[in-house]
C-alpha positions as CSV (number, residue, x, y, z in Angstrom):
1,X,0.0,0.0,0.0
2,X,2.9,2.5,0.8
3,X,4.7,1.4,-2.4
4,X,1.5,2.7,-4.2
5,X,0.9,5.5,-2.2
6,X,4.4,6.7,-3.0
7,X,4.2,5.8,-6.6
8,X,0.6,7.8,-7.0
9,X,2.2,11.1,-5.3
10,X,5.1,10.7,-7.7
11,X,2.9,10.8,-10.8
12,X,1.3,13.8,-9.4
13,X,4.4,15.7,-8.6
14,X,5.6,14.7,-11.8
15,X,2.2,15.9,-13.8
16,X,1.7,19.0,-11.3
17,X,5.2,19.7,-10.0
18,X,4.6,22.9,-7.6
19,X,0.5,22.9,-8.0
20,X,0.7,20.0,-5.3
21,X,3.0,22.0,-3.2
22,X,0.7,24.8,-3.7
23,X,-2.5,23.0,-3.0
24,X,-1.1,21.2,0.3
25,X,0.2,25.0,1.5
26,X,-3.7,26.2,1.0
27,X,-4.9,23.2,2.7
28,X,-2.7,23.7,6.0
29,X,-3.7,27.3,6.1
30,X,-7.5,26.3,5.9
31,X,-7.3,24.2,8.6
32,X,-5.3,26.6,10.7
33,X,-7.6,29.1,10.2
34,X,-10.3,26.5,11.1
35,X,-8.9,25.5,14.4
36,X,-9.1,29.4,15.4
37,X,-12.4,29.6,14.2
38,X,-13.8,26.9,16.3
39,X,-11.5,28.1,19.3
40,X,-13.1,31.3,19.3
41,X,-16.4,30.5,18.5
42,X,-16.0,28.2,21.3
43,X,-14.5,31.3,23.9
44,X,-17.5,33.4,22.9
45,X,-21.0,30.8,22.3
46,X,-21.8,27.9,23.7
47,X,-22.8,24.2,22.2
48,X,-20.5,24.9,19.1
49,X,-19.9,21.7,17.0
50,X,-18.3,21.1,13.7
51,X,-19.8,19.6,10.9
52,X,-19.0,18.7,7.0
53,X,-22.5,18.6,6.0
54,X,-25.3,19.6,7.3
55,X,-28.4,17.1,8.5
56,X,-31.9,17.8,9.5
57,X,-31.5,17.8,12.9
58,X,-28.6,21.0,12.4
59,X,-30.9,22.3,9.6
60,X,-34.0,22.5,12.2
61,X,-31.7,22.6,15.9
62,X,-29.3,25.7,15.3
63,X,-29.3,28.9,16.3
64,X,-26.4,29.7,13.7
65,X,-24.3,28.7,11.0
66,X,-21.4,29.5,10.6
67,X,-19.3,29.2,7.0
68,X,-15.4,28.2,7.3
69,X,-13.7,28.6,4.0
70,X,-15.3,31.2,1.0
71,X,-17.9,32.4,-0.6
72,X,-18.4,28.6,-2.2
73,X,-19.1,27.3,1.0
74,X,-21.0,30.3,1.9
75,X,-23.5,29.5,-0.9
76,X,-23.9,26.1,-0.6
77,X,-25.1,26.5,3.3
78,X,-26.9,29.3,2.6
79,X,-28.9,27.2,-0.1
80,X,-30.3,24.5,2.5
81,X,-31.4,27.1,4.9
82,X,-35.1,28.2,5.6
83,X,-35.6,32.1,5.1
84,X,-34.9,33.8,8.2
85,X,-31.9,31.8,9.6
86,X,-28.6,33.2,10.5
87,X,-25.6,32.6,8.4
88,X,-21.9,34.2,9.1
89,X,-19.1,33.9,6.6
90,X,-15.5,33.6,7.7
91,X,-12.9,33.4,5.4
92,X,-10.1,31.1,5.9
93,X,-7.7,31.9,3.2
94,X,-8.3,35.8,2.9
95,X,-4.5,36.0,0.9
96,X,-6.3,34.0,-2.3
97,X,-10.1,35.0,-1.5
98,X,-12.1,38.0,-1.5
99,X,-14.5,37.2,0.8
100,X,-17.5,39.3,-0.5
101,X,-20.0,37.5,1.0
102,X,-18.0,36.5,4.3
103,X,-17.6,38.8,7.6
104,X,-15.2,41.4,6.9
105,X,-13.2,43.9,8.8
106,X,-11.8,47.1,7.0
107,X,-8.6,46.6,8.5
108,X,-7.3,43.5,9.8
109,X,-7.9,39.9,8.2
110,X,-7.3,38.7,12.0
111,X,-10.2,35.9,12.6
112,X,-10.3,36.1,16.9
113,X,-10.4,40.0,16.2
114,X,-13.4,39.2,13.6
115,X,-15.5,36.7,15.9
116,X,-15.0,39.2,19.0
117,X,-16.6,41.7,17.4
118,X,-19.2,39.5,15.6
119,X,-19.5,38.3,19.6
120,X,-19.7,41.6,21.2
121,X,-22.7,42.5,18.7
122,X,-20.4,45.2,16.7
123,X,-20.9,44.5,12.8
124,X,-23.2,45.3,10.4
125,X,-26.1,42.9,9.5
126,X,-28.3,42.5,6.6
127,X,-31.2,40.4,5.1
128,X,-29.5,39.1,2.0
129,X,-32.1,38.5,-0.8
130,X,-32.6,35.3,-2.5
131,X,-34.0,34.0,-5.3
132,X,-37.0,31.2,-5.4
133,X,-37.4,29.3,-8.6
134,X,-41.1,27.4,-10.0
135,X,-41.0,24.8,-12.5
136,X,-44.3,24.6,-14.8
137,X,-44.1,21.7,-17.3
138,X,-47.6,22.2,-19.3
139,X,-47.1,18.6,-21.2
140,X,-46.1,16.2,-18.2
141,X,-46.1,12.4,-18.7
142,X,-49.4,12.1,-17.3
143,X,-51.4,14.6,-19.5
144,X,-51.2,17.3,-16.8
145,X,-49.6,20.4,-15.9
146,X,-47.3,19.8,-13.0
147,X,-46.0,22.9,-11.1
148,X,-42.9,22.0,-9.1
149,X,-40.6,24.4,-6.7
150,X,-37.3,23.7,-6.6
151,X,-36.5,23.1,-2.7
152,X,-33.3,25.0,-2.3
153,X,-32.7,28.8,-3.2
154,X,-30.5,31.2,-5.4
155,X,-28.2,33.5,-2.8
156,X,-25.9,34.9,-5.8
157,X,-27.1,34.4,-9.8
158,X,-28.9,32.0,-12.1
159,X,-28.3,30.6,-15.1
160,X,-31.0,29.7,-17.8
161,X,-29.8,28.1,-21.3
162,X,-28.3,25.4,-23.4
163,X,-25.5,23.4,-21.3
164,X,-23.3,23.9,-24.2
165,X,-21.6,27.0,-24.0
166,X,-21.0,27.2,-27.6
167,X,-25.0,26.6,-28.6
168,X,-27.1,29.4,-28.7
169,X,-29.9,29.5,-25.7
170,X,-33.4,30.1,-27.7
171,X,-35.8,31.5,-24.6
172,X,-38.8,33.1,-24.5
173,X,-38.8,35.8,-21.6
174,X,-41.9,37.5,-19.8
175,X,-39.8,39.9,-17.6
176,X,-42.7,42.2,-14.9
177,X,-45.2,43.6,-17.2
178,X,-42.7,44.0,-20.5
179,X,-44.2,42.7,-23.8
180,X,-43.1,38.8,-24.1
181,X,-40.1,38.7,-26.0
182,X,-37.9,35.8,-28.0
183,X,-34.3,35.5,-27.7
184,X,-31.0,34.1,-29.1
185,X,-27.9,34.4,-26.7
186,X,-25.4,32.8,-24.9
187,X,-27.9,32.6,-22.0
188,X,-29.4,34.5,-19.3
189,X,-28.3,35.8,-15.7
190,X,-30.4,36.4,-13.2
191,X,-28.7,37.8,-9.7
192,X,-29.3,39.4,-6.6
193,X,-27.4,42.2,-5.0
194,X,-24.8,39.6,-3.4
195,X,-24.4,38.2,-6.6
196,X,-23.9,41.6,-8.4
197,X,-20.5,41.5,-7.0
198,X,-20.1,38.1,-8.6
199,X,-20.8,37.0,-11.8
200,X,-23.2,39.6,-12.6
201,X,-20.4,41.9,-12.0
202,X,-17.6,40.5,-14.7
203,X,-20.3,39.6,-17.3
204,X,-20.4,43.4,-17.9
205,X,-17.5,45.3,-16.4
206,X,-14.4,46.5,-18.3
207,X,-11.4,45.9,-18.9
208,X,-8.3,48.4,-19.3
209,X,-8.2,47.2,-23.4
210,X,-11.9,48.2,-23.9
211,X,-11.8,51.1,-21.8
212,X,-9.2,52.7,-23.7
213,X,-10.8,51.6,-27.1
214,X,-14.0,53.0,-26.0
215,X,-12.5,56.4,-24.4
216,X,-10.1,56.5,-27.9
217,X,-13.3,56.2,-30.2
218,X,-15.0,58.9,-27.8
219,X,-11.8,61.0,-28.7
220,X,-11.7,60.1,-32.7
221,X,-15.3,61.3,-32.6
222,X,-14.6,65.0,-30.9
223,X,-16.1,64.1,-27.9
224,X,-13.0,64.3,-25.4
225,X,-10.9,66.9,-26.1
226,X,-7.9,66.1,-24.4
227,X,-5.9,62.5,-23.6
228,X,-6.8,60.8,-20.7
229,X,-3.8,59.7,-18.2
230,X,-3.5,56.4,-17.7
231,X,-4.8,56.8,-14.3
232,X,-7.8,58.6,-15.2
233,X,-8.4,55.7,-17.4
234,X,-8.8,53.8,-14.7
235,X,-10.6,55.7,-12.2
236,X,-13.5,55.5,-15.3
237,X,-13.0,52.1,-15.8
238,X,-13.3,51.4,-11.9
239,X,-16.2,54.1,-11.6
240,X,-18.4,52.2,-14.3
241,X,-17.8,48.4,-13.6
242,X,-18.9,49.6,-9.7
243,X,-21.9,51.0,-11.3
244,X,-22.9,47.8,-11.8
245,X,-23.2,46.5,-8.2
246,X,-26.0,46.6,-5.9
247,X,-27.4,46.7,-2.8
248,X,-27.4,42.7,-1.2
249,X,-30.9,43.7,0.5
250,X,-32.5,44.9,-2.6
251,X,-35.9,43.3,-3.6
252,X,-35.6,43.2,-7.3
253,X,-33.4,41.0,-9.3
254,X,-31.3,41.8,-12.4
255,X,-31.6,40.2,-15.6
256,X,-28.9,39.8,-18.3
257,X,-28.9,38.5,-21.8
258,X,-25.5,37.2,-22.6
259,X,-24.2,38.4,-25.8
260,X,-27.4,38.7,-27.4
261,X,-28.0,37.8,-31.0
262,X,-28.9,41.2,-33.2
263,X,-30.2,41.0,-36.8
264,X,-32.8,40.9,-39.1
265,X,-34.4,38.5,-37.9
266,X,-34.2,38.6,-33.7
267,X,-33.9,42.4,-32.3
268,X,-33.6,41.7,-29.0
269,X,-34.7,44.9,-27.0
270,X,-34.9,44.1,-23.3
271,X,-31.4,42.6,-22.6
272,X,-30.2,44.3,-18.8
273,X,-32.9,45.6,-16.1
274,X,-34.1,45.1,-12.9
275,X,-38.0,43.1,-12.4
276,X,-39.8,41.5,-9.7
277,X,-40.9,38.5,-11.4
278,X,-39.1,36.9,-14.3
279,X,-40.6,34.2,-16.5
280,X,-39.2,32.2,-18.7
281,X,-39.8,29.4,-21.7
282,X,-37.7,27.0,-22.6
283,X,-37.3,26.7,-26.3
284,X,-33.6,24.8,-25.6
285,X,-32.0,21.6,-27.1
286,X,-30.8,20.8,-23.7
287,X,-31.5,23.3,-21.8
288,X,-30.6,23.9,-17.7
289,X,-31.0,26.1,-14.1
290,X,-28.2,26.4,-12.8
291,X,-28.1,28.0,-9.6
292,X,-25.0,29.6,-8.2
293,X,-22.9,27.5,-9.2
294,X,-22.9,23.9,-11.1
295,X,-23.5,22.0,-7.6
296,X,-27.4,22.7,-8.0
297,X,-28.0,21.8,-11.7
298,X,-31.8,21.1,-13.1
299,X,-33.2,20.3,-16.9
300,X,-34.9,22.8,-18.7
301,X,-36.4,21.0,-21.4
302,X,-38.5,22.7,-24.5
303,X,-41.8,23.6,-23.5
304,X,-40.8,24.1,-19.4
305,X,-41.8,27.5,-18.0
306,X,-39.8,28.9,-15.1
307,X,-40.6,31.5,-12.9
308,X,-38.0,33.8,-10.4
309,X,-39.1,35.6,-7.4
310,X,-37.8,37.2,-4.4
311,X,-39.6,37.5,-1.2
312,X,-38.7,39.1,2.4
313,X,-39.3,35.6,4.4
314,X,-36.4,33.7,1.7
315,X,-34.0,36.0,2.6
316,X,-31.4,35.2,5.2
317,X,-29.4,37.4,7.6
318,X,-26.0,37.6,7.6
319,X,-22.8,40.0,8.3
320,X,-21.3,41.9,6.1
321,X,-18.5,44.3,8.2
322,X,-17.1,44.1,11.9
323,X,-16.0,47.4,12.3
């Protein structure tokens, strides 16, 4: 067994050379960070226990959950929880994660500094908004329209269209009280505030290239009369892409068609917005939901309405700042 232990860890040294090293140096500073974590929590709250998934007893029994790692694990716990509950982020690896959806101090990433104050009551709280998908298959197997709603909900985005990424997603889209429209994209987003800082962010913010393209074709066309520094390039760069972020609390979601298809035959006209209620038909090969991530993946097959909503008692609380 040793002798094939060794001779496994050779071929992935060989195939990874300092990715292994890498990934074992990430793994001990998880679960250092982890032993603090529970430490703490154990100094400051009482009956604390640690868990890798989560049953029906924690699911109904606890007062709190707390997150160790990032915003992945962040979202998969905050999927299984009823609306209401209490969910606190803490990051373990703040050098190679952001964090956006984990407790955060504005000045220190020191974890027993972060749980004292999250402890002592000083932090910020908020109801993060989430979203709640219906399922409406009007030609069912047994002649009748089923309705079903999926069980867990959407914390960050959603994705509607073909599981190809290189077919075109053909959905029909009944967005508030907007005419119904057909489209041809590369699929649809739908995201919440937390998410606008996720994918909903980097499907439309800039880069420096396109920045400057944009700002030198504003120039070419008399409309700047004078050349940006390259800092001021980015200070409009930075200023637009944050445009595009929103409040984690806010009701309404917002909806983006992924590289729309434009010409003579589909015009797509309501591509980005914000609505209350979002419905959408299938008109898909292979169509799928995928929400926040691929670890809660469901068929959309031709024919299958889906409907989004956001409601006060789905959303859960949760930190955002300590300080």
């Amino acid at each position: 067994t040793d002798k094939i232990q060794h001779n496994i860890s050779s071929g992935i040294n060989a195939e990874y050379g300092d990715d292994l090293h890498a990934i074992k140096t990430r793994h001990d500073v998880h679960e250092a960070n982890l032993a603090i974590i529970l430490k703490e929590l154990g100094n400051h709250f009482e009956d604390v226990e640690l868990v890798d998934k989560l049953s029906r007893k924690h699911l109904k029994g606890a007062d709190l959950f707390v997150s160790a790692g990032g915003d992945g694990t962040f979202l998969n716990v905050a999927s299984q929880l009823e609306g209401g509950r209490m969910l606190i982020g803490l990051n373990t690896d703040p050098e190679r994660s952001v964090g956006h959806l984990c407790a955060r101090s504005r000045t220190t990433t020191n974890l027993k500094y972060i749980i004292k104050q999250i402890a002592r009551g000083d932090c910020h709280f908020i109801r993060r908004s989430r979203i709640r998908v219906k399922l409406l298959n009007p030609c069912s197997s047994i002649g009748e329209s089923t309705e079903v709603e999926i069980p867990k909900f959407a914390l960050n985005d959603v994705y509607v269209g073909e599981t190809s990424p290189t077919r075109l997603s053909y959905l029909e889209l009944k967005i508030d009280d907007l005419p119904l429209e057909k489209q041809k994209s590369s699929g649809f987003l739908i995201s919440t505030g937390s998410g606008s800082t996720a994918w909903g962010y980097h499907v439309n913010a800039l880069d420096s290239y396109r920045t400057e393209q944009f700002l030198r074709t504003l120039g070419d066309a008399g409309l700047i009369n004078r050349k940006l520094s390259s800092m001021e390039v980015i200070q409009i760069m930075n200023k637009f892409n944050d445009s595009f972020t929103f409040d984690p609390e806010e009701r309404r979601m917002k909806y983006i068609t992924r590289e729309a298809l434009q010409n003579c035959v589909f015009r797509a006209v309501n591509t980005q917005g914000f609505a209350n209620s979002i419905t959408v038909r299938s008109l898909c090969w292979n169509g799928k939901i995928v929400m926040d991530g691929i670890q809660r993946k469901f068929n959309f097959d031709d024919g299958v309405l889906a409907n989004f909503t956001t409601s006060d008692c789905d959303s859960i609380c949760s930190i955002t700042f300590v300080d």
